[in-house]
ROTORBA-332392 format. One line per 5 residues: their letters; for each residue x, y, z of N, C-alpha, C. Coordinates in nm, 2 decimals, decimal comma. Layout:
N
A) X/Y/Z/X/Y/Z/X/Y/Z  ...
! end
This chain:
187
XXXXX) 7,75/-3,61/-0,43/7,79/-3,47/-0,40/7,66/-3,39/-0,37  7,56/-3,40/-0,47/7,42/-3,32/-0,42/7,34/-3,37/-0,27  7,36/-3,49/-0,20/7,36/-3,52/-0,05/7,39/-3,44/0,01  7,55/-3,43/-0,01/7,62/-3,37/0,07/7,55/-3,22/0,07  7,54/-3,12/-0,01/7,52/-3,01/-0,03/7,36/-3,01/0,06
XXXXX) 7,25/-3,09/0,05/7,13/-3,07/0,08/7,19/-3,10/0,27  7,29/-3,16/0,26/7,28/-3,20/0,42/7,36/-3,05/0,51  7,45/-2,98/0,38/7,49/-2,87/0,44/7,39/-2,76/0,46  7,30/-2,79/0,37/7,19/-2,66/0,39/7,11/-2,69/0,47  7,08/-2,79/0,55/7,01/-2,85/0,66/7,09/-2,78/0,80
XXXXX) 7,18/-2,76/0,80/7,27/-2,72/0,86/7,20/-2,59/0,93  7,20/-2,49/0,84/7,17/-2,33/0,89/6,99/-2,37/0,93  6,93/-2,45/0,81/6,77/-2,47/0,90/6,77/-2,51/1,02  6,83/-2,56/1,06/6,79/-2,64/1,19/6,90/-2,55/1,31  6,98/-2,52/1,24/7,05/-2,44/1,33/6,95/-2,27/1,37
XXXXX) 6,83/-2,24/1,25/6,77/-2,11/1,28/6,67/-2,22/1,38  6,67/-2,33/1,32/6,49/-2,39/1,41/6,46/-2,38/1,54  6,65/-2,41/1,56/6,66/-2,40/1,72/6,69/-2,29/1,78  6,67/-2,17/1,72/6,70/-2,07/1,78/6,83/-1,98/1,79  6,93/-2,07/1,72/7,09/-2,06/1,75/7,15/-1,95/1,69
XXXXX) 7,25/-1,89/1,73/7,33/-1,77/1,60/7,43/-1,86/1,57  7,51/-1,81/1,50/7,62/-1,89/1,42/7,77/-1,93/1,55  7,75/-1,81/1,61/7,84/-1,77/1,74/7,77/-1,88/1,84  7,67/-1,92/1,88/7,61/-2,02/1,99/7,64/-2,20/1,93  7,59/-2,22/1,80/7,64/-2,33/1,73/7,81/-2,33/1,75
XXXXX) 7,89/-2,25/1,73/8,02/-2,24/1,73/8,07/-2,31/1,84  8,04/-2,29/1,97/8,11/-2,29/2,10/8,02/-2,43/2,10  7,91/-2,49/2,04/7,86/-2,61/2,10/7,94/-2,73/2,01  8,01/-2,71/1,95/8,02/-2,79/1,83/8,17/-2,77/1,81  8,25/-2,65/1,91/8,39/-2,66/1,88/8,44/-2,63/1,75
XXXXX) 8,41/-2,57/1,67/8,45/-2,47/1,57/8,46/-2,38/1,58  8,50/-2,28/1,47/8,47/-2,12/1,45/8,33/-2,09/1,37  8,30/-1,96/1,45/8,22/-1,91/1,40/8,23/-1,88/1,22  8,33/-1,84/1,19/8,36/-1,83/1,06/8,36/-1,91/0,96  8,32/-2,06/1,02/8,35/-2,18/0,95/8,22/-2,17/0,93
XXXXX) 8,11/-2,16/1,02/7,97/-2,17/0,99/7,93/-2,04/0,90  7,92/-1,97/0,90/7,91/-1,85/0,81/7,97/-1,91/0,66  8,06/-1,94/0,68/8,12/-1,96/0,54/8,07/-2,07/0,45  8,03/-2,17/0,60/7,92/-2,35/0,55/7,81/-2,27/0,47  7,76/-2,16/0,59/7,57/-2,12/0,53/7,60/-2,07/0,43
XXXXX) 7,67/-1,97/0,36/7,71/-1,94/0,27/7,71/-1,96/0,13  7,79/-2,08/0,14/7,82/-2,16/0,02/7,96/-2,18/0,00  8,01/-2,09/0,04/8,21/-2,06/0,03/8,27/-2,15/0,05  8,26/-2,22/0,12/8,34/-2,38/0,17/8,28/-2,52/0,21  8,34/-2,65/0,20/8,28/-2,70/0,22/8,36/-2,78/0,34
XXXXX) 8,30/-2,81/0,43/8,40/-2,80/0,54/8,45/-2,96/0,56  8,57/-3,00/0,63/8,59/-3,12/0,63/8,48/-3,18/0,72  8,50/-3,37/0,68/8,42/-3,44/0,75/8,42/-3,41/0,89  8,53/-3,45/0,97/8,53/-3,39/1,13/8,46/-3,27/1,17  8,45/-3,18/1,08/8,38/-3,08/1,14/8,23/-3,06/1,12
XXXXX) 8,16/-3,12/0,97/8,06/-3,15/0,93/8,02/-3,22/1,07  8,07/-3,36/1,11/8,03/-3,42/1,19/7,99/-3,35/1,29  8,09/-3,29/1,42/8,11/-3,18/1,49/7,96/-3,12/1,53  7,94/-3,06/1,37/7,81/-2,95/1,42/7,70/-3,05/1,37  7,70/-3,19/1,32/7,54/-3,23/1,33/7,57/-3,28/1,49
XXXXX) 7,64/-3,35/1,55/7,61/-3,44/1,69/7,61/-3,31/1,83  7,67/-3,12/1,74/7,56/-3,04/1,83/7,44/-2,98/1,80  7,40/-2,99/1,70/7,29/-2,99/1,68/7,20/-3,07/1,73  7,23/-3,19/1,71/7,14/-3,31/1,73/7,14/-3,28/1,92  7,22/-3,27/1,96/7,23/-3,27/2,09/7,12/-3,16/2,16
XXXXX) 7,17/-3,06/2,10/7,09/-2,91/2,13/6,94/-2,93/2,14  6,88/-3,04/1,99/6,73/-3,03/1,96/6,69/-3,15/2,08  6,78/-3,23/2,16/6,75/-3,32/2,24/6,67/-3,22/2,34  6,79/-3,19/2,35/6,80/-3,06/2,55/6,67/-3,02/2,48  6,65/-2,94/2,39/6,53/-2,81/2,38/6,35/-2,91/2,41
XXXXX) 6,38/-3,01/2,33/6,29/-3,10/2,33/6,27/-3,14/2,52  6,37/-3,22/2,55/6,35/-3,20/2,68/6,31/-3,13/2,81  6,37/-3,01/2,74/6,27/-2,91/2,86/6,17/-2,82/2,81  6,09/-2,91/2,74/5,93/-2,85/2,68/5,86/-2,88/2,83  5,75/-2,83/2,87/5,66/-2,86/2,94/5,52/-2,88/2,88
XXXXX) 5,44/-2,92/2,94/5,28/-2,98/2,88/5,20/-2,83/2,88  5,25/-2,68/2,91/5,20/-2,57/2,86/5,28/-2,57/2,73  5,39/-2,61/2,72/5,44/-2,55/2,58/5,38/-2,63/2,47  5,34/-2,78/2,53/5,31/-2,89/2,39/5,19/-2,86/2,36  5,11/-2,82/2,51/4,94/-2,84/2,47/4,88/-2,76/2,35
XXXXX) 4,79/-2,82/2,32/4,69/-2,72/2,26/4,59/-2,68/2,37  4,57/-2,53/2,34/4,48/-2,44/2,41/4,38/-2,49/2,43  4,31/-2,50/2,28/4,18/-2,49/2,21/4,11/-2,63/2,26  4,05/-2,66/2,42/4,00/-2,76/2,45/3,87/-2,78/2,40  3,87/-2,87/2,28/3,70/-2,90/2,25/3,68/-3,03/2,30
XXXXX) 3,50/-2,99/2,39/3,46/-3,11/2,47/3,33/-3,11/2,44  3,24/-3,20/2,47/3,08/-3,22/2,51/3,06/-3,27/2,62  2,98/-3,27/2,64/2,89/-3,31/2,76/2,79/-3,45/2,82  2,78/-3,53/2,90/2,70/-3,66/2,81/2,58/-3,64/2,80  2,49/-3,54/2,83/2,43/-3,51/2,72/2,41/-3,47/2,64
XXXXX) 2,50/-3,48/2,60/2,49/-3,41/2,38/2,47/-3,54/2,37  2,43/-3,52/2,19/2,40/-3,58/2,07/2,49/-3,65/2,04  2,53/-3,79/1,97/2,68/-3,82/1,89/2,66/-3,72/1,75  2,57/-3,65/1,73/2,54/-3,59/1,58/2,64/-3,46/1,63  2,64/-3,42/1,73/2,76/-3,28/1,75/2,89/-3,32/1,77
XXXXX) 2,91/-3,46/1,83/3,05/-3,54/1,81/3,09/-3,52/1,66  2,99/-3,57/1,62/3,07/-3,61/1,46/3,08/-3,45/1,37  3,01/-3,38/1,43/3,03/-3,28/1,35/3,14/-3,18/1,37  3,16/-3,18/1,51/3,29/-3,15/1,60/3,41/-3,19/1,53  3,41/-3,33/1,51/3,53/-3,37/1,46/3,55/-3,34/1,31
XXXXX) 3,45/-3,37/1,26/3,48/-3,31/1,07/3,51/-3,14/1,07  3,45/-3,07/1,17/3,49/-2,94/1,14/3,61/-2,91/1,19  3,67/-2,94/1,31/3,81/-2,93/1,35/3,90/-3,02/1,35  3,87/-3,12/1,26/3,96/-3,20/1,20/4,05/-3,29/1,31  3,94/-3,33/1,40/4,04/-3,39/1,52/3,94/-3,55/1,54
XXXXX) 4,02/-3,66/1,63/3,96/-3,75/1,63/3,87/-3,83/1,76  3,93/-3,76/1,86/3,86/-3,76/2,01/3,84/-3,63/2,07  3,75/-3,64/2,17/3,68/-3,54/2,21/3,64/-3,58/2,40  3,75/-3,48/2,44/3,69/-3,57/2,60/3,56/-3,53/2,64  3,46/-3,57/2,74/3,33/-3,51/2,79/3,37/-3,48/2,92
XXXXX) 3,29/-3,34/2,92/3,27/-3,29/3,08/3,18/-3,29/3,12  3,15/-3,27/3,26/3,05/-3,24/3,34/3,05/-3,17/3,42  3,01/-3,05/3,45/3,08/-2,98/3,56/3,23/-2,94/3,59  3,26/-2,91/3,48/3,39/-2,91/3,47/3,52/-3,01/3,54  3,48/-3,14/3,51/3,52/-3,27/3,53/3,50/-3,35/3,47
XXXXX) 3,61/-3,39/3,39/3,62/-3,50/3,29/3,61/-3,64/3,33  3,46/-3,68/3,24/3,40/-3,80/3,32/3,44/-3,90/3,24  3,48/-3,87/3,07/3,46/-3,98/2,98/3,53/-3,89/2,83  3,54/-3,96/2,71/3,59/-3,96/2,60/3,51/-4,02/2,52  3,53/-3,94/2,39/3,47/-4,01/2,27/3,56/-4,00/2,16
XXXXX) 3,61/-4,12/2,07/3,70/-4,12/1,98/3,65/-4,21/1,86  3,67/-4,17/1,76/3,70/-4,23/1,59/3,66/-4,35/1,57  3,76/-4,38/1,68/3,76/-4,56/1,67/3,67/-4,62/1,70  3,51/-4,57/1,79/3,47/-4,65/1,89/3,33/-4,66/1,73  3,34/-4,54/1,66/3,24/-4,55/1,51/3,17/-4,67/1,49
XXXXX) 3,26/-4,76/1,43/3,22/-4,90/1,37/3,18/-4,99/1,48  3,16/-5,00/1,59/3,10/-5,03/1,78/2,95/-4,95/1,74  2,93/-4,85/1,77/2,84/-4,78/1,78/2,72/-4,82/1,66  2,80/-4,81/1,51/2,72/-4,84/1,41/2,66/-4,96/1,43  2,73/-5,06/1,41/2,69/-5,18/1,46/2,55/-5,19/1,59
XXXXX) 2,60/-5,11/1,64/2,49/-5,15/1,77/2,35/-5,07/1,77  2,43/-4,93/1,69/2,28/-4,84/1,74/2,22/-4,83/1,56  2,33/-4,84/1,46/2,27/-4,85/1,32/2,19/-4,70/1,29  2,14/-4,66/1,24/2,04/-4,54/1,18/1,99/-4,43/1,30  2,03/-4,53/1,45/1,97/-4,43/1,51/2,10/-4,34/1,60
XXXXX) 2,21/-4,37/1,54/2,32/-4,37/1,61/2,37/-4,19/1,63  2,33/-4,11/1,55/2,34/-3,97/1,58/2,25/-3,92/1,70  2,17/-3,98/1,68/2,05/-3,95/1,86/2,10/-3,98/1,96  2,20/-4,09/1,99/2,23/-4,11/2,13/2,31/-4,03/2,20  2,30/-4,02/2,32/2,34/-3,96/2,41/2,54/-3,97/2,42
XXXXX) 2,58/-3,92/2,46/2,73/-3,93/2,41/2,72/-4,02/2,60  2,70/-4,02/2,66/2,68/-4,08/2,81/2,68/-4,21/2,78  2,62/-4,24/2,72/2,58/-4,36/2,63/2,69/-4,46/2,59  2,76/-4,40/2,53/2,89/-4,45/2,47/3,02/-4,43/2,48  3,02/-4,33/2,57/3,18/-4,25/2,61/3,29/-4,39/2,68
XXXXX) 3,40/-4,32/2,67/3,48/-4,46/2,71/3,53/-4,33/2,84  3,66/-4,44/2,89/3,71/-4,36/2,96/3,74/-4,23/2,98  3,77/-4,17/3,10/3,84/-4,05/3,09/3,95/-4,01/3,05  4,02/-3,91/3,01/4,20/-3,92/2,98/4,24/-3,88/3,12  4,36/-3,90/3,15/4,45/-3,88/3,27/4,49/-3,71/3,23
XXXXX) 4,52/-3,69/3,41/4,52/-3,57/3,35/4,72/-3,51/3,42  4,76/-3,44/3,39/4,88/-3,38/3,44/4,93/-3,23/3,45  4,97/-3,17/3,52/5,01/-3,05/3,56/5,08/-2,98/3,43  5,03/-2,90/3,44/5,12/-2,78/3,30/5,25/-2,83/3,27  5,30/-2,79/3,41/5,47/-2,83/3,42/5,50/-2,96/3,39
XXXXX) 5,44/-3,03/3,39/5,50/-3,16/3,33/5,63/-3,16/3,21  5,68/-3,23/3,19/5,85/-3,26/3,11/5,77/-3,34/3,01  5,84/-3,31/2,90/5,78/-3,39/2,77/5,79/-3,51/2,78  5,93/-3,57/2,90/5,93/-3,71/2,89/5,82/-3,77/2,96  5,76/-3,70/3,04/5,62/-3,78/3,13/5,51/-3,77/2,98
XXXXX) 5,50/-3,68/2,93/5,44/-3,68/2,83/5,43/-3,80/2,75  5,57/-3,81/2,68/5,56/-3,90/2,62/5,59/-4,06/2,62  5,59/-4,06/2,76/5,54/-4,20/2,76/5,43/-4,24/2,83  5,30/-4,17/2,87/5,20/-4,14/2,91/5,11/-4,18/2,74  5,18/-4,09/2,70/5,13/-4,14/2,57/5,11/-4,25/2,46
XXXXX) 5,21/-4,29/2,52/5,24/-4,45/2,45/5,08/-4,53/2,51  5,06/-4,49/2,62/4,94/-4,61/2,67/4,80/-4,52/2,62  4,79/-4,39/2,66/4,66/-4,30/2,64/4,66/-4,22/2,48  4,52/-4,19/2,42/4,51/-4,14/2,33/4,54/-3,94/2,33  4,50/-3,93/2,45/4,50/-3,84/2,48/4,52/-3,74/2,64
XXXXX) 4,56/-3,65/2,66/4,61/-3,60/2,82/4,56/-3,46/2,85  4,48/-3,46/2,95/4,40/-3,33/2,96/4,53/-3,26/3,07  4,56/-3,11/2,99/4,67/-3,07/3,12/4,59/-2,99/3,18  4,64/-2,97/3,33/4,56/-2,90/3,42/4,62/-2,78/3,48  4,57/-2,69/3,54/4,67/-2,58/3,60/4,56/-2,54/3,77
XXXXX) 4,58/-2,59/3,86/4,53/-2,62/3,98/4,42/-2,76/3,93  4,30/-2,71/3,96/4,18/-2,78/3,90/4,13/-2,79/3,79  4,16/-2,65/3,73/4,10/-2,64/3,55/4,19/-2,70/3,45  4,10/-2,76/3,40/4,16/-2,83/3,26/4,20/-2,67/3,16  4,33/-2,66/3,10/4,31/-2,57/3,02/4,39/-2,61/2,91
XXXXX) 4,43/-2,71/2,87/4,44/-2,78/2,73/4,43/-2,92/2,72  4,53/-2,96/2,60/4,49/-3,08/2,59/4,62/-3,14/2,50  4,65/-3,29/2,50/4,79/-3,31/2,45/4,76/-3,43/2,42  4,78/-3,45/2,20/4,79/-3,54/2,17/4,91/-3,63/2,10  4,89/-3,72/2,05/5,08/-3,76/2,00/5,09/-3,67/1,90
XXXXX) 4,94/-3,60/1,80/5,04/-3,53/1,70/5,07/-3,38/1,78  5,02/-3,34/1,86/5,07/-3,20/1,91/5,20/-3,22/1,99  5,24/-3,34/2,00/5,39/-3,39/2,06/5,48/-3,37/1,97  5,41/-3,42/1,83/5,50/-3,43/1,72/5,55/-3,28/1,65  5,41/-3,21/1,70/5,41/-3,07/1,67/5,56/-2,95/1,71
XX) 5,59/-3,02/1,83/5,63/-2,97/1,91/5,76/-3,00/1,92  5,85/-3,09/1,84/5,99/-3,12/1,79/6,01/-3,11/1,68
! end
């Protein structure tokens, strides 16, 4: 019985998450409004068919909304980059202060290359003690692919499946950037 109750109060969260009034859930889910009011409430506990009802519109609704995200609504703004010539000593310090794990490189405002987390224990290995001195040019891997603002979450996300990271663009300029957790951010 306590399931049940936490799954009815899940009900009005995800019903506010998505934006919905009690009246918009109603007409998607084929009930009354009054039924939902009275679910958020506490007052009633509604039968199974209708329980069901309003999760498969809800579930449905957070599909659609998810769906028509674009790569301005997923991105993060906040593009942090270097240059290949910087230091890896401003890589790493980049990353511990904003808490992130790759960093694409520019040049001229063109993304030549990337630097990520993973490539650490490569680097150590090869450059050892002197490995904050090198040049990030040096070491950079690829560049990320890049995609139009407008992009659809689903290009997004299965772009993502292969790349760590997606520089979005709006004509020429890079003006964010989209990782799987700011995908995840974003449903």
């Amino acid at each position: 019985m306590e399931n049940w109750k936490l799954d009815l109060e899940r009900i009005k969260n995800l019903r506010k998450q998505l934006n919905l009034t009690q009246k918009q859930l109603a007409n998607l889910a084929g009930v009354s409004q009054s039924l939902i009011a009275k679910i958020e409430s506490g007052n009633i506990d509604p039968a199974y068919s209708k329980f069901v009802a309003l999760s498969k519109a809800l579930e449905a609704e957070s599909k659609r909304k998810t769906n028509s995200l674009k790569a301005s609504d997923i991105m993060n703004p906040s593009l942090i980059s270097v240059s290949p010539q910087d230091k890896l000593k401003k890589v790493f310090r980049l990353m511990r202060e904003r808490g992130i794990s790759q960093i694409p490189v520019f040049n001229n405002n063109l993304c030549v290359g990337s630097v990520a987390d993973k490539m650490l224990s490569e680097w150590i290995e090869k450059y050892g003690d002197k490995l904050s001195e090198i040049d990030v040019g040096t070491v950079m891997g690829e560049a990320y692919p890049t995609i139009p603002s407008d992009a659809s979450s689903e290009v997004i996300s299965n772009m993502l499946r292969f790349y760590r990271a997606i520089l979005v663009i709006n004509g020429e300029k890079s003006v964010g950037i989209i990782t799987r957790a700011d995908l995840l951010k974003s449903m």
